[in-house]
C-alpha positions in Angstrom: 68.7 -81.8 109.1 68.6 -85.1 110.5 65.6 -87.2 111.6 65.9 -87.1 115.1 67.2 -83.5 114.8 63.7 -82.9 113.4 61.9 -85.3 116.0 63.2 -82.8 118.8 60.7 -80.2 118.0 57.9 -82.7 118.5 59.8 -83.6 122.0 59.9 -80.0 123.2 56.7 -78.9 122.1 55.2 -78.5 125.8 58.5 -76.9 126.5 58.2 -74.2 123.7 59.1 -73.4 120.2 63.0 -74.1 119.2 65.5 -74.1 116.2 68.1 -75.8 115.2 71.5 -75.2 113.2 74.3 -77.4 111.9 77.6 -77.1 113.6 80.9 -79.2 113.9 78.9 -82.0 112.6 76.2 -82.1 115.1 73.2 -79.5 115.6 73.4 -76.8 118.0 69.5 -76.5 119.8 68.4 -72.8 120.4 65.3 -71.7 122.3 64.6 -67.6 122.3 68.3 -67.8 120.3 70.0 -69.6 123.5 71.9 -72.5 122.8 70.1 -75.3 125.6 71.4 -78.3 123.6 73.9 -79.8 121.7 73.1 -83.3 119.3 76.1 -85.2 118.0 75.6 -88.9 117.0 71.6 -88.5 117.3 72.5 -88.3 120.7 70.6 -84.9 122.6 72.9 -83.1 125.7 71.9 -80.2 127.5 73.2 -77.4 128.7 74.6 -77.6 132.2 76.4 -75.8 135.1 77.6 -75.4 138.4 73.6 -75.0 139.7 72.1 -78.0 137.7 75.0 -80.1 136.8 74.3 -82.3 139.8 71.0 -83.0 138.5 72.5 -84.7 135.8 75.4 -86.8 137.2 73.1 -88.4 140.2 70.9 -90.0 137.2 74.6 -91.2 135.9 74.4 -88.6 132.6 77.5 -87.7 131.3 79.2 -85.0 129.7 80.0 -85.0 125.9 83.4 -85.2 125.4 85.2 -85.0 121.9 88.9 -85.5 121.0 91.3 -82.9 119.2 95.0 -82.9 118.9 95.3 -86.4 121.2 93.5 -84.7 123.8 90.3 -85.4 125.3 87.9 -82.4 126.0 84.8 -82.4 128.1 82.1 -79.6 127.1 79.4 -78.4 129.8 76.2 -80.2 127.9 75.2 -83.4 129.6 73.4 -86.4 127.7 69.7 -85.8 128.4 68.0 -87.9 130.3 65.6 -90.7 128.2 62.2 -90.0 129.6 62.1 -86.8 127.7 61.2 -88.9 124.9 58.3 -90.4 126.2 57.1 -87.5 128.7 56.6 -84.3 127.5 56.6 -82.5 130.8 59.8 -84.1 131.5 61.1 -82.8 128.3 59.8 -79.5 129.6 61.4 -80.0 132.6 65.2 -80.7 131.3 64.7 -78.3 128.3 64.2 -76.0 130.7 67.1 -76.5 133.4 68.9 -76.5 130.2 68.0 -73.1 129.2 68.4 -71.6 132.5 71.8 -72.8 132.4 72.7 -70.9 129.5 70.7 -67.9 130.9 73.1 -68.7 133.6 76.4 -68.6 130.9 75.1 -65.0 129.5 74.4 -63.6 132.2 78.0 -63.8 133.2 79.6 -63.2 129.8 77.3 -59.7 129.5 78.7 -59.2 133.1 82.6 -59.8 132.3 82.1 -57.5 129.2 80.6 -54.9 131.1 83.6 -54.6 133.9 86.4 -54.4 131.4 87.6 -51.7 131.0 88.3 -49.9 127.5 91.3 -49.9 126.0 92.8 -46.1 126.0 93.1 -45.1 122.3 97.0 -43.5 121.9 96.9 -41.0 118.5 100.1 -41.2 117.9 101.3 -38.2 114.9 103.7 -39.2 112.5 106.6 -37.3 112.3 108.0 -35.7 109.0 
């Protein structure tokens, strides 16, 4: 685990125990076994969406963006703002609009598996 990896606990203390776990070179940050953040290059984004996204981009946050295959992707975690660092209810504060974002992102996905529909099971009787 990395330093600042580690230094995030202390960060989101106020905001409420969380865990971390390596992933695609960065660290994946869970609270309640939700992923609310994202750290690649010591750098901390968090989770965002169509309700909070806003909140990010009028501060000038961006997304984080990697590259595969020549193409350039754009993931929805935002670079957190830098007051969390030095405020811990602000830390609470954007921990938690991260979080409810990926309340948000559950929500739907328990939703979508909920209205499909099961596949029909054919028994098909091999012939002799």
């Amino acid at each position: 685990m990395s330093e600042f990896v580690d230094y995030l606990h202390e960060v989101f203390e106020s905001f409420g125990p969380i865990r971390s776990r390596k992933m695609f070179g960065g660290h994946g940050i869970y609270h309640n076994d939700l992923m609310f953040g994202l750290v690649a290059d010591d750098e901390l984004y968090l989770k965002t969406d169509s309700t909070n996204v806003a909140l990010f981009e009028e501060l000038g946050l961006g997304p984080f963006e990697f590259v595969a295959n020549n193409k350039t992707s754009k993931m929805s975690y935002y670079l957190a703002p830098e007051e969390i660092y030095d405020d811990p209810e602000q830390a609470a504060y954007w921990a938690e609009q991260g979080f409810q974002a990926a309340l948000r992102a559950q929500s739907i996905k328990l939703k979508r598996a909920a209205n499909r529909k099961p596949k029909k099971r054919v028994n098909k009787k091999l012939k002799k």
